[in-house]
C-alpha positions in Angstrom: -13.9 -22.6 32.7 -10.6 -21.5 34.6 -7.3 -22.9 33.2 -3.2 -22.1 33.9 -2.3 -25.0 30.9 -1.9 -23.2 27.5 -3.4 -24.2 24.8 -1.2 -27.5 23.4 0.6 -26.1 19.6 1.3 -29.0 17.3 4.3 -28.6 14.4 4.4 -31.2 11.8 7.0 -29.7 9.8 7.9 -32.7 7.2 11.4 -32.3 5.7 11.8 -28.3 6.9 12.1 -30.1 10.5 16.0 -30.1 10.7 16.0 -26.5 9.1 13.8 -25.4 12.2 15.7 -27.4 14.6 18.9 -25.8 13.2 17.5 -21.8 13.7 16.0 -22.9 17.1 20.0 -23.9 17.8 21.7 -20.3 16.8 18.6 -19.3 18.7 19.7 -20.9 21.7 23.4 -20.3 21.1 22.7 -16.6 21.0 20.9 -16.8 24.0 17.9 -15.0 21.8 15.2 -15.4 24.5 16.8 -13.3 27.5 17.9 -10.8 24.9 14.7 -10.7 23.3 12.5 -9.7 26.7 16.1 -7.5 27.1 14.7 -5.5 23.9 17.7 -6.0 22.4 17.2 -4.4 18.8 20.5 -6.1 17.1 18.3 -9.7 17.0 16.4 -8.0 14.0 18.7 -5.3 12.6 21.9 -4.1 12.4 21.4 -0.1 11.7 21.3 2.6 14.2 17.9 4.2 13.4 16.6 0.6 13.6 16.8 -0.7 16.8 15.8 2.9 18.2 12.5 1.8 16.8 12.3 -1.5 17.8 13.1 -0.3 21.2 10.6 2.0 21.1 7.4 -0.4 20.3 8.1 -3.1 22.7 6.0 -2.7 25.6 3.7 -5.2 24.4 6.0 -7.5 26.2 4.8 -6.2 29.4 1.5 -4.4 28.9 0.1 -7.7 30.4 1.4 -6.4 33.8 0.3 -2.9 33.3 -3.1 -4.0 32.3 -3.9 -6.3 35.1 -4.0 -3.5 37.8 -6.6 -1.3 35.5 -9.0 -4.8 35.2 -11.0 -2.6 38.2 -10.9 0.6 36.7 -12.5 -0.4 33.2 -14.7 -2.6 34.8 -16.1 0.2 36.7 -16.3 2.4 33.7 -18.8 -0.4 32.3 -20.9 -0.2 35.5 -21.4 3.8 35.3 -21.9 3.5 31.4 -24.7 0.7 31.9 -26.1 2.9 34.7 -26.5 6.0 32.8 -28.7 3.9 30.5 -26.3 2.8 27.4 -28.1 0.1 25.6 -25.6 -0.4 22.9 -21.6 0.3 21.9 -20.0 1.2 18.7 -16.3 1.2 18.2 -14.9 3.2 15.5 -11.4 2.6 14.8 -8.9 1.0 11.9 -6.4 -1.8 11.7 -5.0 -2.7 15.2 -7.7 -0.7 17.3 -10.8 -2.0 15.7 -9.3 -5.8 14.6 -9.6 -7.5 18.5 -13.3 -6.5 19.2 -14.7 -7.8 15.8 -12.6 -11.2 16.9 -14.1 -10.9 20.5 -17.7 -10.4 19.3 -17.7 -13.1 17.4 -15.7 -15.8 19.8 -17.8 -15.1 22.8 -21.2 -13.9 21.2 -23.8 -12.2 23.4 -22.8 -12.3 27.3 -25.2 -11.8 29.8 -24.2 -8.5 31.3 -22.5 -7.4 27.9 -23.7 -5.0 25.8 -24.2 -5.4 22.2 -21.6 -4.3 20.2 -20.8 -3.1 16.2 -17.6 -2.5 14.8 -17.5 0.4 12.1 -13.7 0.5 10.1 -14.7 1.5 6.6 -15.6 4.4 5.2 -18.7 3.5 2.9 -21.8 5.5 3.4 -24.1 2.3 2.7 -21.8 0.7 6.1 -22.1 4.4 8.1 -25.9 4.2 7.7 -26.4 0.6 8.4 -24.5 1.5 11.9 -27.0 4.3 12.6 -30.2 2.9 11.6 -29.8 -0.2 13.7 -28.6 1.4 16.9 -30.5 3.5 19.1 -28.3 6.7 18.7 -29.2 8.7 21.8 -28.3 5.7 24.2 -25.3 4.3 22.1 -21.5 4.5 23.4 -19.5 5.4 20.8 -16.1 4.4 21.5 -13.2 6.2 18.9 -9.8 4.2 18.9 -7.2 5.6 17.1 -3.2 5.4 18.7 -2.1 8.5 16.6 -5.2 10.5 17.0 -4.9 11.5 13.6 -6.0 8.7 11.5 -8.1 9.8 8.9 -10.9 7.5 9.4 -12.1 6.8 13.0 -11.9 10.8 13.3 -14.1 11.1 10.2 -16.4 8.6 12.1 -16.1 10.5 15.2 -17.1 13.8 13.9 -20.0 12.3 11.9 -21.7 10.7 14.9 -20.6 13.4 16.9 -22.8 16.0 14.8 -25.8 13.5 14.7 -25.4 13.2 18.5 -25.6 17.5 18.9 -28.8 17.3 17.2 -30.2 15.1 19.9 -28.7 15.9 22.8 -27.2 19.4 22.1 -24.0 20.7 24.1 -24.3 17.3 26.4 -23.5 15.3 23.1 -20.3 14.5 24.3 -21.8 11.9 26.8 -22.0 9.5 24.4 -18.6 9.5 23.3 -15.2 7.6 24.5 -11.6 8.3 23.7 -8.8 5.7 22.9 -5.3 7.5 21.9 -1.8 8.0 22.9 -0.9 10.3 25.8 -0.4 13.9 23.9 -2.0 12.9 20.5 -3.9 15.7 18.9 -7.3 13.7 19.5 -7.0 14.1 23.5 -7.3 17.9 22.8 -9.9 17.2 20.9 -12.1 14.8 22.9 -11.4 17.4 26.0 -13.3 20.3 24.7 -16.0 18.1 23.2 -16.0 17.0 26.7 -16.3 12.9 25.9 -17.3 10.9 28.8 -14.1 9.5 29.2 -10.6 9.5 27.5 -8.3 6.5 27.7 -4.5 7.3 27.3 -3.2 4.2 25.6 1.2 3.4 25.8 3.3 5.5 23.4 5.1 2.2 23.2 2.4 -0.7 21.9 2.1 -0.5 18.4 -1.4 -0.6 17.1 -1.3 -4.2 15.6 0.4 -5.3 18.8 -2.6 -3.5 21.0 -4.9 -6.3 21.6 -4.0 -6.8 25.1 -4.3 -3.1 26.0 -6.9 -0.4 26.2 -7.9 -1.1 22.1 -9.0 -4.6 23.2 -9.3 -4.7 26.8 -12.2 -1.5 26.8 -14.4 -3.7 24.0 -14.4 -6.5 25.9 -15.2 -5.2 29.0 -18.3 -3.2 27.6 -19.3 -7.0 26.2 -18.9 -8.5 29.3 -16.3 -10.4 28.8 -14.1 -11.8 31.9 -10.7 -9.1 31.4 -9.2 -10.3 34.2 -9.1 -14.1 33.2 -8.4 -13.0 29.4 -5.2 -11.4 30.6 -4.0 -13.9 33.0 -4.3 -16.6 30.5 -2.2 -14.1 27.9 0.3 -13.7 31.4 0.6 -17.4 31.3 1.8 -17.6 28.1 4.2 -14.7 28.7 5.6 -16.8 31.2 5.8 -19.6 28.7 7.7 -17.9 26.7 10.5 -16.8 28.6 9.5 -13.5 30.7 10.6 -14.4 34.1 13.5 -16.1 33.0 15.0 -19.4 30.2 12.4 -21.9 29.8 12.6 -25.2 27.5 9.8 -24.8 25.3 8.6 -21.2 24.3 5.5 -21.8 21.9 6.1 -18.2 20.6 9.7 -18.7 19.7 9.0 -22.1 18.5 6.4 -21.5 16.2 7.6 -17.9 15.1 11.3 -20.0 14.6 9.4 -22.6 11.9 6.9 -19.6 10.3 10.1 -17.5 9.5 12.4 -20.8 8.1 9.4 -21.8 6.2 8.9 -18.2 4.3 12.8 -18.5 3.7 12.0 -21.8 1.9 9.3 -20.7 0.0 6.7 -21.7 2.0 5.2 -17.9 2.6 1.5 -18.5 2.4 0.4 -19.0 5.8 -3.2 -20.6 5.4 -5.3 -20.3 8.3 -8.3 -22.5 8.6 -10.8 -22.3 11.7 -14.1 -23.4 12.8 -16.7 -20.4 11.2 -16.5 -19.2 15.1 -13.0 -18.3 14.9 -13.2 -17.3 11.2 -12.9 -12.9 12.1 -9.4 -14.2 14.1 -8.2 -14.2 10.3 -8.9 -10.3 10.2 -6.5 -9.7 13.3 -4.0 -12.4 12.5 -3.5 -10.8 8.7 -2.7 -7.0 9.6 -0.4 -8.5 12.7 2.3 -10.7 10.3 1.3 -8.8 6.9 2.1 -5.7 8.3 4.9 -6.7 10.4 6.7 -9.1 7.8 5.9 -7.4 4.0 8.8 -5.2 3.6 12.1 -5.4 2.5 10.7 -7.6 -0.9 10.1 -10.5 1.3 7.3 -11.7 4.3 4.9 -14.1 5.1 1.2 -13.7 3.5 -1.4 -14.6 5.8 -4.5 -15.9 4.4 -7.8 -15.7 5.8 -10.7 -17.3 4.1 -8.8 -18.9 1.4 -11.5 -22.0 0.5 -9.7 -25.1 1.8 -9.3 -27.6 -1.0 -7.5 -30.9 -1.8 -4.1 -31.5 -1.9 -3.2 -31.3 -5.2 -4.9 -27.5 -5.4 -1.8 -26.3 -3.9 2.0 -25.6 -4.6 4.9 -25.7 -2.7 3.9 -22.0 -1.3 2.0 -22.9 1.7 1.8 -23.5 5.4 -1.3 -24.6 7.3 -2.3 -23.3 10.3 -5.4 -24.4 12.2 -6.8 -23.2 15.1 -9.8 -24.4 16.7 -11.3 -25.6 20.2 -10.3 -28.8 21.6 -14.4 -29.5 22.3 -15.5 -28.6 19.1 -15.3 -31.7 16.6 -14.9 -29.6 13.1 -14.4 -32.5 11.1 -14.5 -31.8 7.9 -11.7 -28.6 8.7 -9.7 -31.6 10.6 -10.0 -34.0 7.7 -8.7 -32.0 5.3 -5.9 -30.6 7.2 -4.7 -34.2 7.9 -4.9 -34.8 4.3 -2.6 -32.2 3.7 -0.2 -33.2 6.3 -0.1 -36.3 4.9 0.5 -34.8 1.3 3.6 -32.8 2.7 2.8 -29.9 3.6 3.7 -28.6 6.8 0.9 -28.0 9.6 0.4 -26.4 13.0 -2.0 -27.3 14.5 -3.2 -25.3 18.4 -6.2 -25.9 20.0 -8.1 -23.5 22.5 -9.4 -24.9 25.5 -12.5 -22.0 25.1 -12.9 -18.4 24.4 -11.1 -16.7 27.1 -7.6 -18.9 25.6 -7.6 -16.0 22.9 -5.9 -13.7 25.8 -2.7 -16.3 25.4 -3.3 -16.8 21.7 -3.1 -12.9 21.1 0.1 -13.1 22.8 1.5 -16.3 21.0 1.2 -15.1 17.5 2.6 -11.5 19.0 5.8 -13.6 19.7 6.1 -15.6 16.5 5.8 -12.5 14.8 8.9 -10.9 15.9 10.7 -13.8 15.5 10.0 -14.6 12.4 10.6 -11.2 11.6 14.1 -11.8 13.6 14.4 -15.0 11.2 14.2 -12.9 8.4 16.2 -9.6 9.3 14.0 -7.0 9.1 12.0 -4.4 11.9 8.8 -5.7 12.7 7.5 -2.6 14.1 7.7 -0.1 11.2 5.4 0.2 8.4 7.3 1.8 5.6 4.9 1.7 2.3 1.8 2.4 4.4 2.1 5.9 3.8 2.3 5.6 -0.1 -1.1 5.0 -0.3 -2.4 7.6 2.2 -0.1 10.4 0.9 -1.5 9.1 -3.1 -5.5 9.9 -0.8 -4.6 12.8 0.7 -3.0 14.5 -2.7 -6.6 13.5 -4.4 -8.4 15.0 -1.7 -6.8 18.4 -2.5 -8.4 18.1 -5.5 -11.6 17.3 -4.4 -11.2 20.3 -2.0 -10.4 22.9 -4.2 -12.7 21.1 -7.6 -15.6 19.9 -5.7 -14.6 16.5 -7.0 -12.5 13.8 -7.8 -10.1 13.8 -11.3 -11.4 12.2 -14.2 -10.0 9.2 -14.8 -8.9 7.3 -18.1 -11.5 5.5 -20.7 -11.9 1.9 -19.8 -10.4 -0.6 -21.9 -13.6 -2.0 -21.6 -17.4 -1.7 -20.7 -19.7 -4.8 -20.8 -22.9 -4.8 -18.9 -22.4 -2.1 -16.8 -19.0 -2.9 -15.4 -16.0 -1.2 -16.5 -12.7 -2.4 -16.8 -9.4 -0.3 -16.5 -6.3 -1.9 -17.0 -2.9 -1.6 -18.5 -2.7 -5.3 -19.8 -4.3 -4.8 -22.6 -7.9 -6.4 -24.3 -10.9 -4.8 -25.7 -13.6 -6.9 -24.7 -14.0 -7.9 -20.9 -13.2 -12.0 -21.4 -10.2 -10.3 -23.0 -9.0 -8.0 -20.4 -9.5 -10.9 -17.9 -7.4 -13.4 -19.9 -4.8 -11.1 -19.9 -4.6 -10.0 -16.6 -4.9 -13.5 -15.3 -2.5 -14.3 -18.1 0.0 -13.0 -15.3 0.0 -15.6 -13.2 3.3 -17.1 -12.0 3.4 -20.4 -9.3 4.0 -18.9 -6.0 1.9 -15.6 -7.1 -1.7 -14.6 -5.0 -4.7 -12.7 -6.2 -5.6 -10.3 -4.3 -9.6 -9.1 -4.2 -9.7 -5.5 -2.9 -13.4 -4.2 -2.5 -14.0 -0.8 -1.7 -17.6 -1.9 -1.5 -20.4 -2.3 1.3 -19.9 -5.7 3.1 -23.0 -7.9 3.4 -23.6 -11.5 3.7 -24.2 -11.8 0.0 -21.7 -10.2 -1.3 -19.0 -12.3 0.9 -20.5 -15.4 -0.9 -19.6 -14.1 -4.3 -16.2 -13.0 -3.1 -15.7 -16.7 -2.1 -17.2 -17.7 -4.8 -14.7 -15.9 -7.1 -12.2 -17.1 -4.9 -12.7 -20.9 -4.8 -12.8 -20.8 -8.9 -9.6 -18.7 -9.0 -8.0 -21.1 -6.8 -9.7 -24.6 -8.2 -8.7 -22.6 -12.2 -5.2 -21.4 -11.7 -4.0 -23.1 -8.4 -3.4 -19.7 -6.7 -3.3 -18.7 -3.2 -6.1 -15.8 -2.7 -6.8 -13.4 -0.5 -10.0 -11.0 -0.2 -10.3 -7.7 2.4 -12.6 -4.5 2.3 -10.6 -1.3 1.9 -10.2 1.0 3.6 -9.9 -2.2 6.1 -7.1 -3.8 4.7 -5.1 -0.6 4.1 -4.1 -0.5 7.6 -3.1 -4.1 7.6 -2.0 -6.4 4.7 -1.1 -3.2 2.8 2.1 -2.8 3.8 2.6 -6.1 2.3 1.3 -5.7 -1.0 3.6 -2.9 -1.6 6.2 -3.6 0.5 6.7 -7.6 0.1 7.4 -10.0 -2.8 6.2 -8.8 -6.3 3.7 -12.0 -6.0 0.5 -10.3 -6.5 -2.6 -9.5 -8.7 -4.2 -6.9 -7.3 -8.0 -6.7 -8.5 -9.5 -3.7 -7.6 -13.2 -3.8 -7.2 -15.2 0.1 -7.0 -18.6 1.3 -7.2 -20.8 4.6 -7.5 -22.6 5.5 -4.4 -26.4 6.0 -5.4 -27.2 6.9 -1.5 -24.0 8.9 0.0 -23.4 10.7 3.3 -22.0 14.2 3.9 -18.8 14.4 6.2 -19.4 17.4 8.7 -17.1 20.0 8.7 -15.6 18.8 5.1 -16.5 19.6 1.4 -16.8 16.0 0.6 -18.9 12.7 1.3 -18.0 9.4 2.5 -18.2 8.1 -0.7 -15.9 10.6 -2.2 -13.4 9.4 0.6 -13.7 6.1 -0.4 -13.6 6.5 -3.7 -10.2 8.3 -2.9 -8.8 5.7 -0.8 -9.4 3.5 -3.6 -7.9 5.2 -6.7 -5.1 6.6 -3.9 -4.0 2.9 -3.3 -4.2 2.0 -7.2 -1.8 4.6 -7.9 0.4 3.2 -5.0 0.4 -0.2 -6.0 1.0 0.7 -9.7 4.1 2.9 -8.6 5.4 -0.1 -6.6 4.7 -2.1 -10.5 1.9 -4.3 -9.2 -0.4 -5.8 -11.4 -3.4 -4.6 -11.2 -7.0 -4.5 -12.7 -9.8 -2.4 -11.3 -13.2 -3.6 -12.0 -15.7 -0.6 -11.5 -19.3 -2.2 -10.8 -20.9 1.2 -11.0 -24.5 1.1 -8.6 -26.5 -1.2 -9.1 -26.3 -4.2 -7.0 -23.0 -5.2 -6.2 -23.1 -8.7 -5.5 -25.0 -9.4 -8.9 -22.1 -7.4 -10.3 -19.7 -9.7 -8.9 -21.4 -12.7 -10.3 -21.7 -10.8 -13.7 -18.0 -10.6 -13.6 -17.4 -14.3 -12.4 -19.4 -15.2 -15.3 -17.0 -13.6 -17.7 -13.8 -14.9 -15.8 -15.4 -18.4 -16.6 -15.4 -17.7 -19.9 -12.0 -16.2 -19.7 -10.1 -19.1 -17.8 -12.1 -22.0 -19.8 
């Protein structure tokens, strides 16, 4: 299906209607749309060092047009690589270069033409060797994305494979390999004189959570067959929609980023996103692009993906609903509810995708709103300030691992109850105690937070839901759930860097079956394991609350629901 109409965005905004109305006004007063595609840095901030960023990470706005001409070249790329006999592609990246082809794979499926395609962005060994048993390593594309070229973990991944490759294919292991980067990044050397099969210089000035529409995204989808060229001239449409070649009436960006930023000002800073289960991984891309860009500064907007959607009166006055789904796609029960809750007060948007290929222009869209909320609220939506707390935090622990062989000890538990221990500065000496307490916490307007440095599989996302439905049903909070190292390069910045909201429950675990990391005196496990006690400490600096739950190695999803049983208990 070819289309030039966008896909139709729906506000029902309630009372906050004349508040939006009003900022839309001093919008239009300040003739914020020319200056906006102008790059003019003083609609966000008012200091020097500032803008110079700002205006240094907006060619997003235009890497529609640069990306349109090189449709051909990638294309061709996937012919040769299909040619040469590549039967299967893995991308390795974090955050912004790995987010857009998990969302792709899952909205268009298998294509015929495509090539199957797996997405590895953490760093447990259990996730490592799923990758490599179920993909035939000799005729697999690995692609490494990374826009610095020294993020820690696609260039751990890269050197892994890499290794395993040698030992099949010897000094042509390089074949099998693809770069993503900036021009002049450290990793272009590298990739060179491991002679990869191809190296993609990516622009110095797209952000990585604002990279969708360029090499990051565009490469993935190519190699899965998707149609590029219509995927970027639907995002060009909504460019044009929203103001690039010149004042129009109606921008759905401004509009929508306009009522997301007045509605966080009000208090209404949980934006809920509920889909159809095959949208549900457009959740992942949409929470590292507004968490990242808006949690600073002791404010934001708290995207949540996957929080169970409930009745009415489950909710505070925290939260705005967003659903997106396909016009030919019925989702009733999603649609019920969400008029429920319109009804009920709460403000809704609602936008609905004429197909798959609409994502192009949705990508775009929710670019937009993101910097205008982030105008609406005064701060740089480009930097990522309390990122590096947590990496720094890593990378001191990994010294010690280097020169001990291992990670520090940590403190006793405050409790251990059937294998699980709990560490926590609450207080309790039992584990229904130490939950009580921790959830004891709990303020209206605060969010729990479930961070698992664990191996994600189907069963242990049902008891994570599970958890979070009862948290939600129990204590009327907003949740959210990610897999670290995932979410580190995504809603991180927000946890540390936005509203003290948050209870942060940790959730770690041995690794019975771990992988060495060539060239490095540590495994994957110990990486992760330092990730995880890295961004503890960071979040306790920032005076989070927080409560790590260690599930040691047995089976983690039976952990979980060992510790869900106790929380019953706990919140009875």
């Amino acid at each position: 299906m070819t289309t030039s109409a966008i896909a139709p965005q729906t506000l029902q905004l309630g009372p906050f209607q004349p508040a939006v109305e009003a900022q839309l006004a001093r919008f239009q007063a300040q003739n914020f749309t020319a200056g906006f595609w102008q790059k003019q840095a003083d609609l966000w901030v008012a200091d020097a060092e500032g803008q110079q960023s700002i205006r240094s990470f907006m060619g997003w706005l235009r890497v529609v047009d640069e990306m349109l001409p090189a449709v051909a070249e990638i294309e061709q790329f996937v012919q040769e690589v299909k040619q040469a006999g590549f039967r299967h592609v893995v991308v390795m990246g974090m955050g912004g270069s790995s987010m857009t082809p998990i969302v792709l794979r899952q909205a268009f499926g298998t294509l015929a033409g495509g090539l199957p395609l797996s997405v590895l962005d953490t760093t447990n060994p259990g996730s490592v060797r799923e990758i490599e048993e179920a993909v035939p390593l000799a005729e697999t594309l690995f692609v490494v994305a990374s826009k610095s070229g020294t993020t820690a973990e696609p260039l751990a991944f890269g050197d892994y494979f890499y290794a395993r490759l040698k030992e099949i294919k010897g000094d042509k292991a390089g074949e099998n390999f693809v770069a993503i980067t900036d021009p002049g990044s450290q990793f272009v050397t590298q990739a060179t004189e491991q002679q990869y099969r191809r190296i993609f210089l990516n622009f110095a000035d797209v952000g990585g959570r604002f990279s969708a529409l360029s090499y990051f995204g565009l490469v993935p989808a190519a190699l899965l067959g998707i149609d590029s060229k219509t995927l970027l001239e639907r995002a060009q449409t909504m460019m044009r929609a929203c103001g690039s070649e010149g004042p129009t009436d109606h921008s759905p960006g401004l509009e929508l980023g306009a009522a997301l930023g007045v509605l966080a000002q009000q208090g209404r800073d949980k934006l809920t996103l509920v889909v159809p289960d095959n949208l549900s991984d457009f959740g992942l891309w949409l929470e590292q692009l507004v968490a990242e860009s808006t949690g600073k500064q002791g404010t934001g907007i708290l995207p949540l993906a996957g929080d169970p959607l409930s009745e009415p009166a489950v909710y505070g006055s925290d939260r705005v609903f967003v659903y997106v789904g396909y016009q030919g796609q019925p989702d009733a029960e999603n649609r019920r509810k969400v008029a429920a809750l319109q009804a009920a007060g709460h403000p809704v948007v609602t936008i609905l995708l004429h197909d798959a290929l609409d994502l192009g222009a949705e990508f775009f869209r929710w670019e937009v709103a993101t910097a205008v909320a982030s105008a609406v609220l005064g701060i740089n939506p480009f930097d990522q300030p309390n990122v590096q707390a947590a990496k720094t935090a890593t990378n001191r622990l990994m010294e010690v691992v280097e020169q001990q062989g291992q990670l520090p000890q940590t403190s006793a538990p405050a409790a251990t109850e059937n294998g699980l221990d709990y560490y926590t500065s609450t207080g309790g000496n039992s584990a229904e105690a130490v939950l009580k307490s921790f959830f004891g916490q709990a303020k209206p307007g605060d969010y729990l937070c479930v961070q698992a440095y664990l191996m994600e599989t189907p069963a242990l996302n049902a008891e994570l839901n599970e958890l979070r439905a009862f948290v939600q049903q129990r204590l009327h909070l907003a949740t959210a759930a990610g897999y670290g190292p995932r979410f580190l390069h995504s809603t991180g910045q927000y946890h540390k860097g936005g509203p003290d909201t948050g209870l942060f429950l940790q959730l770690t675990t041995d690794h019975a079956q771990d992988l060495p990391l060539p060239g490095r005196p540590y495994t994957f496990g110990t990486f992760q394991n330092a990730q995880a006690a890295g961004d503890l400490q960071a979040l306790q600096d920032y005076g989070r609350r927080t409560l790590r739950v260690h599930l040691g190695s047995g089976s983690a999803p039976a952990d979980l629901g060992q510790l869900l049983l106790v929380l019953r208990k706990a919140l009875a």
